[in-house]
N, C-alpha and C positions, 0 to 999 in steps of 0.2 A: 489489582490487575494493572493498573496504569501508569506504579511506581517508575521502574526504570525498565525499557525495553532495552535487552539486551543483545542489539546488533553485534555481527564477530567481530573480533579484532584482526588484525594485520591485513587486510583491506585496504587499497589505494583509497583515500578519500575522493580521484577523481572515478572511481568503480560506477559500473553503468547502475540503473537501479530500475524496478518496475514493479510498479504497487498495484494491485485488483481487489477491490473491495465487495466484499459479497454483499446481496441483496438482504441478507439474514445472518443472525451470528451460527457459527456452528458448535456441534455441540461436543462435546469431553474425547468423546472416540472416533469422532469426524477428524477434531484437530492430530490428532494422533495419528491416524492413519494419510492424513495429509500433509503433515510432517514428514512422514514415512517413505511418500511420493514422490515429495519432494527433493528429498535427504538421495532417494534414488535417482532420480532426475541429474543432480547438479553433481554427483559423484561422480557420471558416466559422459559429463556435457562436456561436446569437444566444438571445436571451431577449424576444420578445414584438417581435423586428423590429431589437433592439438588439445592437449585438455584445458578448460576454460575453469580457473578457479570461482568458483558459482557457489551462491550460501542462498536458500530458501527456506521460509517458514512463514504458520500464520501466525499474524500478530493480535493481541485485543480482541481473539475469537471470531473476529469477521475480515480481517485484512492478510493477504498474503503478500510475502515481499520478497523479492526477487535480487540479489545481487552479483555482478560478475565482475570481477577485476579484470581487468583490460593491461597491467600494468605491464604484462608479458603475452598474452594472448588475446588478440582483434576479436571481440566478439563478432561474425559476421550477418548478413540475412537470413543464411540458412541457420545459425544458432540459434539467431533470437525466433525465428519460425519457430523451432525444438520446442521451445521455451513456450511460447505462445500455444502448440500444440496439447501441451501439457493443461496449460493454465484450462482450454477449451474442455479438455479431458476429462477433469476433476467439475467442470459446469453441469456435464452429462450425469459424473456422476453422483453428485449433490445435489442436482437441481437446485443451482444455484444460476444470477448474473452476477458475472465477476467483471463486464465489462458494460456496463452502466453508467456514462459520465454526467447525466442529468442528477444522478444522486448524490447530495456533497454530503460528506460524514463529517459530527462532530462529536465530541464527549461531551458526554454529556450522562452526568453522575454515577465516573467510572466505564463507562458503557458507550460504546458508537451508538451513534442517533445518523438513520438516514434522511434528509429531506429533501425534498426538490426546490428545487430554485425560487421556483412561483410561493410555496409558503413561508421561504424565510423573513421574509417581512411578519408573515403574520405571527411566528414563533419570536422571535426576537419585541414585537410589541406586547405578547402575552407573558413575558419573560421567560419562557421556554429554555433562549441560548439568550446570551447577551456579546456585547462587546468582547469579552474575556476568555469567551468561551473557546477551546481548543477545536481549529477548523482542521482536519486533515487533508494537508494540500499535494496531493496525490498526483501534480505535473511535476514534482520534485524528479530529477534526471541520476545523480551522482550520490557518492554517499556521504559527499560531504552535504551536501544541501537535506539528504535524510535526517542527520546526525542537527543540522542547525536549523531547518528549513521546512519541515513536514509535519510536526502537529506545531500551530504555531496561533495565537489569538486570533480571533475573525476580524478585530481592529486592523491586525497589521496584514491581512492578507488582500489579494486582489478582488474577492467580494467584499472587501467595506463598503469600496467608493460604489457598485451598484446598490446595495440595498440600505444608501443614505448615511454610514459614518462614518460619520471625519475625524481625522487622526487630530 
């Protein structure tokens, strides 16, 4: 599952990007019909009359992610509203949160692991995650920073220095 995710190609690397991470993984025919959604959504996503070149899908069965090239088309407020409407949409109908930022994801053996904040000390001294472990840093903006930037070790991300390691 965690081999190589496959973002699109020909995409500005400065492309806007926005990750939601579900409370739960979803299951074989959720992701499919969410894909589906989405594949609708970004087909028809325009910005002030313009079509906004837009790629959506879930990722690692719990993460969806959102891309829009800008490189010809402003994504505006009212787009990213669209976008956001949508994301809310699929919450209703999954009963899912997808907009939960107290939960930080990690992999953790293949698989997203949610924690909150308050236990990651205690996960990390039980051996749970360690330093190594791939943190999913979901304030990534661009898709260059997806592509280099978004699952990246808990050492090198800005939770080390709270929860005690030093690089």
């Amino acid at each position: 599952m965690m081999n190589k995710i496959n973002f699109p190609e020909g995409f500005s690397p400065a492309s806007r990007v926005w990750i939601y991470q579900s409370n739960r993984p979803f299951n074989e025919r959720e992701v499919l019909e969410i894909n589906e959604q989405l594949e609708q959504f970004t087909s028809q996503w325009n910005a002030h009359g313009d079509p906004v070149k837009g790629w959506g899908r879930v990722i690692m069965d719990q993460v969806i992610v959102i891309i829009a090239d800008e490189s010809e088309v402003t994504v505006s407020g009212c787009s990213t509203d669209s976008s956001v409407r949508v994301i809310k949409s699929l919450e209703r109908q999954y009963e899912v949160n997808l907009f939960d930022r107290l939960l930080l994801g990690f992999v953790v053996k293949e698989k997203v692991q949610l924690l909150p904040m308050a236990q990651i000390p205690y996960a990390l001294e039980k051996g749970y995650i360690d330093e190594n472990t791939l943190y999913l840093n979901n304030t990534v903006l661009t898709k260059a920073d997806l592509d280099s930037k978004w699952l990246i070790p808990l050492k090198n991300s800005w939770l080390a220095s709270r929860v005690g390691i030093t690089a």
